[in-house]
Phi, psi and omega in degrees: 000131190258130168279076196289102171217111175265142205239162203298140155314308147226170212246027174334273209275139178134220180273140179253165212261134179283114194336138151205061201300042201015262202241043160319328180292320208243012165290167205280326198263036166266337167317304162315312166313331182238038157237137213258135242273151180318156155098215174307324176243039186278082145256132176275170202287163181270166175272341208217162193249148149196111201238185172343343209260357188063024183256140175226126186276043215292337197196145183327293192305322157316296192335295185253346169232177226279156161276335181227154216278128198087352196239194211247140176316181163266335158340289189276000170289324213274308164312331195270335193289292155308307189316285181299329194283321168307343181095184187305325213286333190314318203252006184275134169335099218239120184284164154265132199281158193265148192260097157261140179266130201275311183205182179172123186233171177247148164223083194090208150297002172226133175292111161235125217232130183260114178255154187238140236181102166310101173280327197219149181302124162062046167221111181269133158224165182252176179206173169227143194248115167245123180210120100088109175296353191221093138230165219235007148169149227331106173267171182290159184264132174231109181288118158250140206227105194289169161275177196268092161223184192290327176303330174078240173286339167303349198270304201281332191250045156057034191263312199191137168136160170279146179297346178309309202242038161276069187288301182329324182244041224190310205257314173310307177304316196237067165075352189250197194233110170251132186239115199227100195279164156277140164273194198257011192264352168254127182279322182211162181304346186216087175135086175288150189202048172338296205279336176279321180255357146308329181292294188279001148270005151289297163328322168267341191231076194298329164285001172246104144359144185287317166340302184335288200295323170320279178335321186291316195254040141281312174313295165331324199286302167334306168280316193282329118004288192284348175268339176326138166295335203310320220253127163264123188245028155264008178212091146288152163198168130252167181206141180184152198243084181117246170296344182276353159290311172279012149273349210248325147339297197268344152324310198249358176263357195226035186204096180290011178298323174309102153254056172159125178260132135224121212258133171223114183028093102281028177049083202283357198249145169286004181258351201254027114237234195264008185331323179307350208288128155352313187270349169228205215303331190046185197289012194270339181276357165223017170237009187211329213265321148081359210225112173238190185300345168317340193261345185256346175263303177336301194300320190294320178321137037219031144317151176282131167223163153203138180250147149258175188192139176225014195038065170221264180293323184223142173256235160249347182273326167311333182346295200274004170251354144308314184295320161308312178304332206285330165324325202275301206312287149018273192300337180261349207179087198308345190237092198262155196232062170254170170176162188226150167212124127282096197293300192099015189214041183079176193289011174283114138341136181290138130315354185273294179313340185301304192299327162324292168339294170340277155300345179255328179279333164340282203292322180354283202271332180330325202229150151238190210244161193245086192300139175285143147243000000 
């Protein structure tokens, strides 16, 4: 049973929100974070935006609005541009889905509760939602996007796993509200089957990216999250570590609800992992499409993102797309709330990098942003 309600397919076009990042400017290491690391990719940050477009980009205003009288910003060619490559499902009309409750235990200072959900017709998944047993009024939201293990959502919702990637039961502890969908490449909570379930969601939605479909139930995960009465659903944020960095990218570049990003070794580059997989992009991203992520930091701007980096999917080569971004950053704000941190020690979360996490969506999300007019 469906709740007919259709909810907008993305939050894009329009005036974007004048920065009001609670405290980011005064954490203690951002400094460090916008400086850019030794060696080969010790590129400073740029003055100016320049993607695909035969454009060279100086100021908010190129950015968002059109050059010629009828035609579209270079903002929205970049959106319009993602969009058609994920295919239809990127953009399809998403009803809100009705909550069955599977279970629900307490931990502590916190409620966790697993729920089951129609993300797509007759495709069901579960997720689990944790939040705070006392709150006493609407606190921030967080999407949490697990990595690739067998375990799925147990790992982020503090059930089995290293603790470093308890985001879920981690954000639940310091007040908020988390919601930690399964993805779709797990048939059950336990036990990933990429290829099998990439195939037959290719077969039905043939016109879609596998990405697509990540986008499709984040964006979900996303609405049931902002109707909670628990959720002040001006202060959003994700977060997710591997494959869940690459969904929490396209999440937020393309759903301005999202205010806090934080990507950990997910590969910011299309080359620096598997992007190429079926199950996200397949081969057209780097034999045809010719476009990368630099242009998806472009969107998030003048949001909060911070990548981690552990120099396995992402590095020190990450660098030079912080650094590209941060001109978009710019254009909004002399104090821009991008950071690149390299823990340096392969692909596990730090504990250090955990607290990074933390601290960033924490400050993030303190304040809301004020929509421009």
């Amino acid at each position: 049973m469906m709740i007919h309600r259709l909810l907008p397919t993305l939050l894009l076009i329009g005036a974007l929100p004048v920065p009001a990042w609670g405290q980011i400017s005064s954490l203690p290491w951002l400094k460090e974070a916008q400086t850019p690391p030794a060696g080969e990719f010790a590129v400073p940050a740029s003055d100016h935006w320049q993607a695909n477009l035969d454009l060279v980009i100086r100021t908010r205003r190129q950015w968002e609005k059109p050059t010629v009288r009828g035609a579209i910003s270079p903002r929205q060619i970049i959106q319009r541009r993602w969009l058609e490559y994920l295919g239809p499902l990127a953009v399809q009309a998403r009803p809100l889905p009705e909550l069955e409750i599977l279970s629900r235990v307490e931990v502590g200072t916190v409620e966790r509760t697993l729920v089951k959900y129609e993300v797509l017709p007759g495709d069901y998944v579960e997720a689990y939602i944790l939040k705070p047993k006392e709150i006493k009024k609407p606190v921030p939201g967080i999407v949490v996007l697990h990595s690739t293990v067998e375990n799925s959502i147990d790992l982020p919702a503090g059930i089995e796993g290293r603790s470093e990637e308890f985001h879920g039961l981690g954000a639940a502890q310091r007040a908020m509200v988390a919601i930690v969908p399964r993805n779709y490449l797990w048939p059950t909570n336990h036990g990933i089957e990429a290829k099998e379930m990439a195939e037959q969601f290719l077969e039905k939605y043939p016109e879609s990216k596998g990405m697509a479909r990540m986008l499709y139930d984040a964006l979900v995960a996303t609405d049931i999250l902002a109707a909670m009465p628990e959720v002040d659903a001006s202060r959003l944020g994700c977060v997710g570590h591997s494959l869940g960095a690459k969904e929490v990218l396209y999440l937020a570049a393309f759903d301005q609800r999202i205010k806090a990003t934080v990507f950990s070794e997910g590969g910011i580059g299309t080359r620096f992992s598997n992007w190429d997989a079926p199950w996200y992009l397949g081969d057209t991203i780097n034999e045809s499409f010719y476009h990368d992520h630099d242009e998806l930091l472009a969107l998030i701007a003048p949001r909060p993102f911070l990548l981690i980096a552990g120099e396995s999917a992402d590095g020190d080569r990450s660098w030079p797309y912080i650094a590209k971004a941060m001109a978009v950053y710019r254009f909004y704000t002399s104090k821009p709330a991008i950071a690149f941190y390299n823990h340096r020690t392969g692909h596990p979360l730090t504990p250090e990098a955990e607290r990074r996490s933390y601290q960033w969506l924490t400050e993030a999300l303190r304040h809301t942003s004020t929509p421009s007019k």
